[in-house]
N, CA, C and O atoms as a DFTB+ gen file, in Angstrom:
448 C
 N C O
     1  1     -42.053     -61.385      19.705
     2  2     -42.916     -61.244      18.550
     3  2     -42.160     -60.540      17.425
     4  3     -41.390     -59.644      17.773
     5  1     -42.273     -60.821      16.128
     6  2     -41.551     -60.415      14.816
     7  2     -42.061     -58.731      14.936
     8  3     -42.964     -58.094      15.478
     9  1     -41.090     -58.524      14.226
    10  2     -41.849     -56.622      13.911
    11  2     -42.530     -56.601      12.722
    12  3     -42.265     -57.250      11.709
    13  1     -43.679     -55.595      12.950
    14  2     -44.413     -55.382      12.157
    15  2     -43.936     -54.861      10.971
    16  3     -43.005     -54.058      10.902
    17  1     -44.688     -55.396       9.843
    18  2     -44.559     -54.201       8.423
    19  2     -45.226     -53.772       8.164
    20  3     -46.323     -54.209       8.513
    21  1     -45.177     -52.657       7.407
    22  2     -46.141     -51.458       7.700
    23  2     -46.119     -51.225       6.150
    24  3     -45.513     -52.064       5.482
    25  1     -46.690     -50.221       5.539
    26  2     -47.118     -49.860       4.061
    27  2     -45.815     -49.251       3.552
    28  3     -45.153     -49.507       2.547
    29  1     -45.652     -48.435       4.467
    30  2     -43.928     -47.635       4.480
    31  2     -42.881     -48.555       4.614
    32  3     -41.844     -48.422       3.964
    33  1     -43.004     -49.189       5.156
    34  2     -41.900     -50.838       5.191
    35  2     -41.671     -50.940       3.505
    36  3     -40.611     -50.784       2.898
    37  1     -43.065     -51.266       2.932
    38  2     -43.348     -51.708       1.648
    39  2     -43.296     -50.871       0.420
    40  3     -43.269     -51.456      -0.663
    41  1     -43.279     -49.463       0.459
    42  2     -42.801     -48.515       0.109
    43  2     -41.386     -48.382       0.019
    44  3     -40.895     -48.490      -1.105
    45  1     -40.459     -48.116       1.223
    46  2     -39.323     -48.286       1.124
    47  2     -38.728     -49.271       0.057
    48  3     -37.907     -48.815      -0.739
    49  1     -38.974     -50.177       0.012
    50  2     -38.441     -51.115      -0.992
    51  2     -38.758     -51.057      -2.408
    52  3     -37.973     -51.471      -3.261
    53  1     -39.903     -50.547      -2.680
    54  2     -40.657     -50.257      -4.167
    55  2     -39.589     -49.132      -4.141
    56  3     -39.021     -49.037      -5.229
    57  1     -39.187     -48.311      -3.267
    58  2     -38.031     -46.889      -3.654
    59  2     -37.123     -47.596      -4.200
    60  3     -36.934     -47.390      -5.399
    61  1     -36.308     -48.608      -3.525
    62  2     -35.305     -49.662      -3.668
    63  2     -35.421     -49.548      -4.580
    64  3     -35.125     -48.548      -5.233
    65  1     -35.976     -50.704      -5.022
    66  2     -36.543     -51.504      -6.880
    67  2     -36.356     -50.338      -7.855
    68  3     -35.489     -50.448      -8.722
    69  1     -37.311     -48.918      -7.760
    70  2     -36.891     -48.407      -8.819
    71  2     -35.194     -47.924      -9.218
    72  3     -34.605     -47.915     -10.299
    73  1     -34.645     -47.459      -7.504
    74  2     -33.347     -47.499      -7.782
    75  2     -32.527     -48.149      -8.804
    76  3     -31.978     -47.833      -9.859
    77  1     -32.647     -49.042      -8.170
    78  2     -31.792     -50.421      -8.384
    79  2     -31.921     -51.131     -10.193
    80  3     -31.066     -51.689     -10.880
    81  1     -33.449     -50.772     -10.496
    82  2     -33.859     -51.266     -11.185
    83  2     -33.691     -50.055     -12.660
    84  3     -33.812     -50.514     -13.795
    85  1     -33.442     -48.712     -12.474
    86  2     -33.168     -47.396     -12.939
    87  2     -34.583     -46.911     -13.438
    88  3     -34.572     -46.506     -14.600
    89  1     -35.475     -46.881     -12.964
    90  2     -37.045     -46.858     -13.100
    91  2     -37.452     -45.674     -12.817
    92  3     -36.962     -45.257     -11.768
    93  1     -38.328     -44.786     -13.464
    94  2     -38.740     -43.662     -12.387
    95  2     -39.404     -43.644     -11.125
    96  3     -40.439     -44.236     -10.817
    97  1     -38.421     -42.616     -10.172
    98  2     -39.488     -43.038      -8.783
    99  2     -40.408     -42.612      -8.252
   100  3     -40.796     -42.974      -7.142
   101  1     -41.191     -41.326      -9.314
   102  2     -42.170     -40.887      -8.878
   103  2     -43.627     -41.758      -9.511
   104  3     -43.713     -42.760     -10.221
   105  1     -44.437     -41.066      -9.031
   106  2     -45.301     -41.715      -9.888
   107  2     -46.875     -40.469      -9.577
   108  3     -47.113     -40.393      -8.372
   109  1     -47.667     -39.756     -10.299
   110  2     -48.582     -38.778      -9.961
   111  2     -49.766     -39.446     -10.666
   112  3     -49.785     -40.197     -11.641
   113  1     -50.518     -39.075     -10.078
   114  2     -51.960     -39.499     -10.868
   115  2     -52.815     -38.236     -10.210
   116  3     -53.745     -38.542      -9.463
   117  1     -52.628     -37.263     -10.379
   118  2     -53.327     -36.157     -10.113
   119  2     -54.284     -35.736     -11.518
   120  3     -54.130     -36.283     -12.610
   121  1     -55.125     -34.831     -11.283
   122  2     -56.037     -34.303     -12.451
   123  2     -55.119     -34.716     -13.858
   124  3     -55.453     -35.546     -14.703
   125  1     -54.054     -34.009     -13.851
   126  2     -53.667     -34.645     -15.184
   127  2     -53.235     -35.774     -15.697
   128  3     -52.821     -36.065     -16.819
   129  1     -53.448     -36.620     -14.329
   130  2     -52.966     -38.185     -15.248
   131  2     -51.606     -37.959     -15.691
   132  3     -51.550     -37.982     -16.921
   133  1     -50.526     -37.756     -15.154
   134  2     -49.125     -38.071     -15.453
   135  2     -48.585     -39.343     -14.547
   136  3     -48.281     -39.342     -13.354
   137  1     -48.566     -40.315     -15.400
   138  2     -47.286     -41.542     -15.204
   139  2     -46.282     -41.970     -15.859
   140  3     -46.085     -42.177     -17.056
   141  1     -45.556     -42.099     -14.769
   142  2     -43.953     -42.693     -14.822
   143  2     -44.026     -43.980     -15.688
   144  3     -44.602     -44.838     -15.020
   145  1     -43.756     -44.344     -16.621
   146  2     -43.619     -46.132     -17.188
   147  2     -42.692     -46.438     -16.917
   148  3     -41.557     -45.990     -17.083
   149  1     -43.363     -47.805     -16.153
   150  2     -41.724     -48.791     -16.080
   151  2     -41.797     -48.408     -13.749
   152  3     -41.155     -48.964     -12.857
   153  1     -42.473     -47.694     -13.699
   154  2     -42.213     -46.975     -12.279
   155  2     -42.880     -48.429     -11.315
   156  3     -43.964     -48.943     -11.592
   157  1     -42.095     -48.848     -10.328
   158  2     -42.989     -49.930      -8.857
   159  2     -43.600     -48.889      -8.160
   160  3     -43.313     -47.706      -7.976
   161  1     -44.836     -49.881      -7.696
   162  2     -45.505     -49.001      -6.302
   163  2     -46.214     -50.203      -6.032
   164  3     -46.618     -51.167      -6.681
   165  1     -46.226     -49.788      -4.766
   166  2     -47.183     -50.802      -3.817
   167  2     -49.018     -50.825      -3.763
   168  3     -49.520     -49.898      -3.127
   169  1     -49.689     -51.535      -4.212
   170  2     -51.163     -51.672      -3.716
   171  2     -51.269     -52.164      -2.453
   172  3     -50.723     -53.220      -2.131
   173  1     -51.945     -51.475      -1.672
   174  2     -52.180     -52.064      -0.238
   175  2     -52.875     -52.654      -0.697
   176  3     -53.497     -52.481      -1.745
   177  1     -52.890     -53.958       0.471
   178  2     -54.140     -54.867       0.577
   179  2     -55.421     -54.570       1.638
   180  3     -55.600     -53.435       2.081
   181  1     -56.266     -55.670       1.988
   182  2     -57.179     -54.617       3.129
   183  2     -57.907     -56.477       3.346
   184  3     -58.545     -57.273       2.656
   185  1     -57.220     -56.420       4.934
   186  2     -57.860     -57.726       5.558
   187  2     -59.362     -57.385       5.224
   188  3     -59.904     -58.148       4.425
   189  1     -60.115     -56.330       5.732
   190  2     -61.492     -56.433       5.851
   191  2     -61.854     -56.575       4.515
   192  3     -62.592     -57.560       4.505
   193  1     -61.772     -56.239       3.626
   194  2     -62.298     -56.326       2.308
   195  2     -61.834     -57.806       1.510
   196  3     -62.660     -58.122       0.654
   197  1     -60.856     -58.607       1.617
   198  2     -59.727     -59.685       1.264
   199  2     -59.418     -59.587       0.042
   200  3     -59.436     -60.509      -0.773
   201  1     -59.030     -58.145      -0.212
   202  2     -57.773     -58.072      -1.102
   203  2     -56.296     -57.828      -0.691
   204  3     -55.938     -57.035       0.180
   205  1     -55.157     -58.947      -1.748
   206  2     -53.932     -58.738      -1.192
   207  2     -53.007     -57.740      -1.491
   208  3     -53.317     -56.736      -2.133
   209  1     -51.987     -57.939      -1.101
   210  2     -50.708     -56.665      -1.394
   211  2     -50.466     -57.219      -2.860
   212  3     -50.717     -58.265      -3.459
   213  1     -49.753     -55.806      -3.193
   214  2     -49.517     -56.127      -4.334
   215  2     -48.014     -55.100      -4.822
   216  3     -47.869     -53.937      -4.444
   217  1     -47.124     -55.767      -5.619
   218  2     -46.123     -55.022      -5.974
   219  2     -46.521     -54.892      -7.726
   220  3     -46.689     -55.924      -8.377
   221  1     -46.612     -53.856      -8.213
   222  2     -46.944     -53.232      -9.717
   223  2     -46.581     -52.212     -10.461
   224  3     -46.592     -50.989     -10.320
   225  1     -46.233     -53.004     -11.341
   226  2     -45.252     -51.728     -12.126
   227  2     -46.583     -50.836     -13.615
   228  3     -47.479     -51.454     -14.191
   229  1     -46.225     -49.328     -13.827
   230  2     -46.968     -48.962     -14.529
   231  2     -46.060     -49.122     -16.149
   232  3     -44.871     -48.854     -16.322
   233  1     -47.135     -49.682     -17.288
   234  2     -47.121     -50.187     -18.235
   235  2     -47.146     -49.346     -19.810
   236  3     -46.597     -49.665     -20.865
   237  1     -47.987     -48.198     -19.488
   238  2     -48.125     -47.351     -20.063
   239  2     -48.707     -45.890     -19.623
   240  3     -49.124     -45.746     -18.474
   241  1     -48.730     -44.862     -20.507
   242  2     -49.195     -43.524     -20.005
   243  2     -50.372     -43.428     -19.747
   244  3     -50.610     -42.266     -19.418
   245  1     -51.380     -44.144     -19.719
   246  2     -52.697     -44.287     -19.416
   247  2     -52.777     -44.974     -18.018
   248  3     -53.916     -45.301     -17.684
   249  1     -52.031     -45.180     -17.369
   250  2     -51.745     -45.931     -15.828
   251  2     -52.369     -47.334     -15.915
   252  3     -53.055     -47.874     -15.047
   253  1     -51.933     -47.944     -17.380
   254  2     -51.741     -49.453     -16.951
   255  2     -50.599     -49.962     -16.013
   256  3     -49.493     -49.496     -15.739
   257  1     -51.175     -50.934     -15.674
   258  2     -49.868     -51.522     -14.594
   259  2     -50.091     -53.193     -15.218
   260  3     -50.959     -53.740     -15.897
   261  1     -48.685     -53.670     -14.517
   262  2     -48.523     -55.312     -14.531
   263  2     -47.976     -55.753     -12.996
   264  3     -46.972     -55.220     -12.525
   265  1     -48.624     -56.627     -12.376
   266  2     -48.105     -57.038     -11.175
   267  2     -47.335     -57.954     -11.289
   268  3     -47.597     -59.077     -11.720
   269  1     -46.219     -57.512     -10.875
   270  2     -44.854     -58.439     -10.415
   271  2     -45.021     -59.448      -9.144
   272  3     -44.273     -60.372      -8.823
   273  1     -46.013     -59.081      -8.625
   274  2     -45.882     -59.991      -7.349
   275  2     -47.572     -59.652      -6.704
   276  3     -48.181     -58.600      -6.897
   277  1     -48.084     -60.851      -5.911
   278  2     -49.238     -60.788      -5.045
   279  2     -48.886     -61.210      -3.882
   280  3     -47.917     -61.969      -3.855
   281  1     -49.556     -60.851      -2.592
   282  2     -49.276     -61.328      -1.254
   283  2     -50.811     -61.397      -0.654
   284  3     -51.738     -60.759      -1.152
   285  1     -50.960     -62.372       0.632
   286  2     -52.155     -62.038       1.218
   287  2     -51.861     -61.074       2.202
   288  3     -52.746     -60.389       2.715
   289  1     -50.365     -60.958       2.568
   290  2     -49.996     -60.249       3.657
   291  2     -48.755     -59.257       3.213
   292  3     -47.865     -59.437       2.381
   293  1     -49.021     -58.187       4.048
   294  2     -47.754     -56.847       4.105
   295  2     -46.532     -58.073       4.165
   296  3     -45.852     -58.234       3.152
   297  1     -46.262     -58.980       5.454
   298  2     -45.505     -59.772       5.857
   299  2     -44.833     -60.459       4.484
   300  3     -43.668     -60.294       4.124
   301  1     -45.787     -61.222       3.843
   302  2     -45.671     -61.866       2.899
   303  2     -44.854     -61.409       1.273
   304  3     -43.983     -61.953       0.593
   305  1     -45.590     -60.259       1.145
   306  2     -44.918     -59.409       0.120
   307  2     -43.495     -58.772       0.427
   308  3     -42.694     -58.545      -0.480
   309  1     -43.169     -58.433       2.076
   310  2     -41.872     -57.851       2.056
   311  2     -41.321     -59.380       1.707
   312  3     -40.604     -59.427       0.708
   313  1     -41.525     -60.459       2.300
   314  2     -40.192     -61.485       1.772
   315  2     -40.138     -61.510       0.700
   316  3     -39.006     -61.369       0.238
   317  1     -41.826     -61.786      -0.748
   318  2     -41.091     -61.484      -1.754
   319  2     -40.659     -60.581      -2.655
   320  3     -40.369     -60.911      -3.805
   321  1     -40.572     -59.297      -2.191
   322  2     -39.484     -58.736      -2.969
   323  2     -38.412     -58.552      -1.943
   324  3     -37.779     -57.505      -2.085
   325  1     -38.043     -59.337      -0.914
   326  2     -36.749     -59.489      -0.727
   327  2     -35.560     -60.676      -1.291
   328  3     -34.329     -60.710      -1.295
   329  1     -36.544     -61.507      -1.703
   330  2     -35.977     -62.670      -2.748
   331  2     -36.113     -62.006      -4.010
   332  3     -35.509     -62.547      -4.935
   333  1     -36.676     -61.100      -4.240
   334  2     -36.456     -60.274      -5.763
   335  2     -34.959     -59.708      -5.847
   336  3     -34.198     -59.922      -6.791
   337  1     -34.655     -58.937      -4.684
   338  2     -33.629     -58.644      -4.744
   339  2     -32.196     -59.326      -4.677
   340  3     -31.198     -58.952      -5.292
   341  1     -32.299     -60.424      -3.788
   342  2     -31.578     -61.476      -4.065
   343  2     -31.524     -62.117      -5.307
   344  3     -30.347     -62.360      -5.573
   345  1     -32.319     -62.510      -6.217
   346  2     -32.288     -62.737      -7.320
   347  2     -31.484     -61.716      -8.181
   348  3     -30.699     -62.107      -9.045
   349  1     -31.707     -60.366      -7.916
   350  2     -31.384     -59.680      -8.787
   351  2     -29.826     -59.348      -8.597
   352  3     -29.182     -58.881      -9.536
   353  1     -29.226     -59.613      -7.308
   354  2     -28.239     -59.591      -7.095
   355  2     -27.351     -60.399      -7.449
   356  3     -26.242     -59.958      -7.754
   357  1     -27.683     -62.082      -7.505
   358  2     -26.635     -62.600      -8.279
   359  2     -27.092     -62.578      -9.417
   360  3     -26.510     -63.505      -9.981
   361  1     -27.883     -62.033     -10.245
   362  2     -27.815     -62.140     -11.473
   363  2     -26.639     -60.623     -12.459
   364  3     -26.052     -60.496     -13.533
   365  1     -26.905     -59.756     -11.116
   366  2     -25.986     -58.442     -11.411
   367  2     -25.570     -57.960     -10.392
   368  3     -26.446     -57.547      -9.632
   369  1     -24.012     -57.793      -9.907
   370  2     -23.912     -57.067      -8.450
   371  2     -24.514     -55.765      -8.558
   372  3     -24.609     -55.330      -9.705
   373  1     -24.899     -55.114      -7.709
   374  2     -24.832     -53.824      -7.423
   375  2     -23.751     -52.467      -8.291
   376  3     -23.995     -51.437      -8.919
   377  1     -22.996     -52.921      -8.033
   378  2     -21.865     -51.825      -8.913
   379  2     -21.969     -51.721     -10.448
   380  3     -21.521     -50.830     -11.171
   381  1     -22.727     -52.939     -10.819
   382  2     -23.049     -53.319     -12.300
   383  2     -24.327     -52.852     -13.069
   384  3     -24.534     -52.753     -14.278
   385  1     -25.189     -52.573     -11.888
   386  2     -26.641     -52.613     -12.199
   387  2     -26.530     -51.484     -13.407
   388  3     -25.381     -51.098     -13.619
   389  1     -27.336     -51.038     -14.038
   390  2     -27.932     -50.579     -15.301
   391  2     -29.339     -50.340     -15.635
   392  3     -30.296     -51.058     -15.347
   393  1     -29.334     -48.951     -16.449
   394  2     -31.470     -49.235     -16.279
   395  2     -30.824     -49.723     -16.899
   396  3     -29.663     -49.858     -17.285
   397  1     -32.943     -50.353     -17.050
   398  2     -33.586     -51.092     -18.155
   399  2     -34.660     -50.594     -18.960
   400  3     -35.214     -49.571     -18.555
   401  1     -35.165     -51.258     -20.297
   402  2     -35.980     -50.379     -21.192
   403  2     -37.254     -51.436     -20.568
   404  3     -37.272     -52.666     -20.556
   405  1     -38.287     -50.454     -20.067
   406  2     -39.155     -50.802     -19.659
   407  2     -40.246     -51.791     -20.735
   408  3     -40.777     -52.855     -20.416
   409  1     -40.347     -51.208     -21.805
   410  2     -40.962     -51.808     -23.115
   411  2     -40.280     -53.265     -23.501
   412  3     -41.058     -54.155     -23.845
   413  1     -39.270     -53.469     -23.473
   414  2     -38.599     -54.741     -24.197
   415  2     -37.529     -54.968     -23.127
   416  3     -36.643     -55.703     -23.564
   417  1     -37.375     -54.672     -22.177
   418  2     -36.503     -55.288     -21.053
   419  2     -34.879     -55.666     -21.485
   420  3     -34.151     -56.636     -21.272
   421  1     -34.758     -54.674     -22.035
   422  2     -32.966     -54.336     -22.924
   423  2     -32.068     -54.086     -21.535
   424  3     -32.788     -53.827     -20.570
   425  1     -30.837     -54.109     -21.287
   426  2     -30.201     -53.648     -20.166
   427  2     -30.119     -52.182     -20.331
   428  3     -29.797     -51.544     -19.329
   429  1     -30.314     -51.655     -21.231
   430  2     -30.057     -50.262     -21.294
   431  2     -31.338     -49.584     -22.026
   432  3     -32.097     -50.249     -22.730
   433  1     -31.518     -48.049     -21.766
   434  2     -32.768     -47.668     -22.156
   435  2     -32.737     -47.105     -23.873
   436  3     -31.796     -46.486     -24.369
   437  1     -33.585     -47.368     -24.352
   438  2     -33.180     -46.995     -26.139
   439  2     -33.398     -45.083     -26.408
   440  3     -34.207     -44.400     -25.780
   441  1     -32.762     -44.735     -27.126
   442  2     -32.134     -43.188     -27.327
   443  2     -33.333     -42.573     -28.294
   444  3     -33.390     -42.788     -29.505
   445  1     -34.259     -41.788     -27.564
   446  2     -35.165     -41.001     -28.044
   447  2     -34.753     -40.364     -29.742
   448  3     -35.528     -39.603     -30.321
């Protein structure tokens, strides 16, 4: 039988992405409402209820988000952002990578 993925499976990789991607990797939504823009995190999904996984990045300081990706399954979502990363790999090796400006998707972030 395949091994399971788990939320932390799916986590791990949203860590990835922001790495990779030069993103912030925290992300708080405590009383004061502080978010990261530009930051991945995972939405669990929930068989009993039939909502899916979800990979989503936050959009602005008010904790908009945009989903990069939907799954019906944990399963489903790790493959695709494992073809995310493949994508992203031949498009830039690793040694090359660079942020990005979350607002206009520049290779580099613009100077306060």
């Amino acid at each position: 039988m395949a091994e399971r993925i788990t939320i932390t499976d799916l986590r791990g990789q949203a860590k990835r992405l922001n790495e990779r991607m030069g993103t912030p990797t925290k992300r708080t939504d405590n009383e004061g409402v502080s978010f990261n823009i530009g930051h991945f995190h995972i939405e669990q999904g929930s068989a009993t209820y039939g909502r899916g996984w979800k990979l989503v990045q936050t959009t602005n300081a008010l904790g908009g988000e945009h989903t990069w990706l939907h799954a019906s399954t944990a399963r489903e979502l790790h493959g695709k952002i494992d073809a995310l990363f493949t994508g992203l790999n031949m498009l830039r090796p690793q040694a090359e990578a660079r942020p990005y400006c979350p607002t206009c998707g520049h290779a580099t972030k613009h100077r306060d």
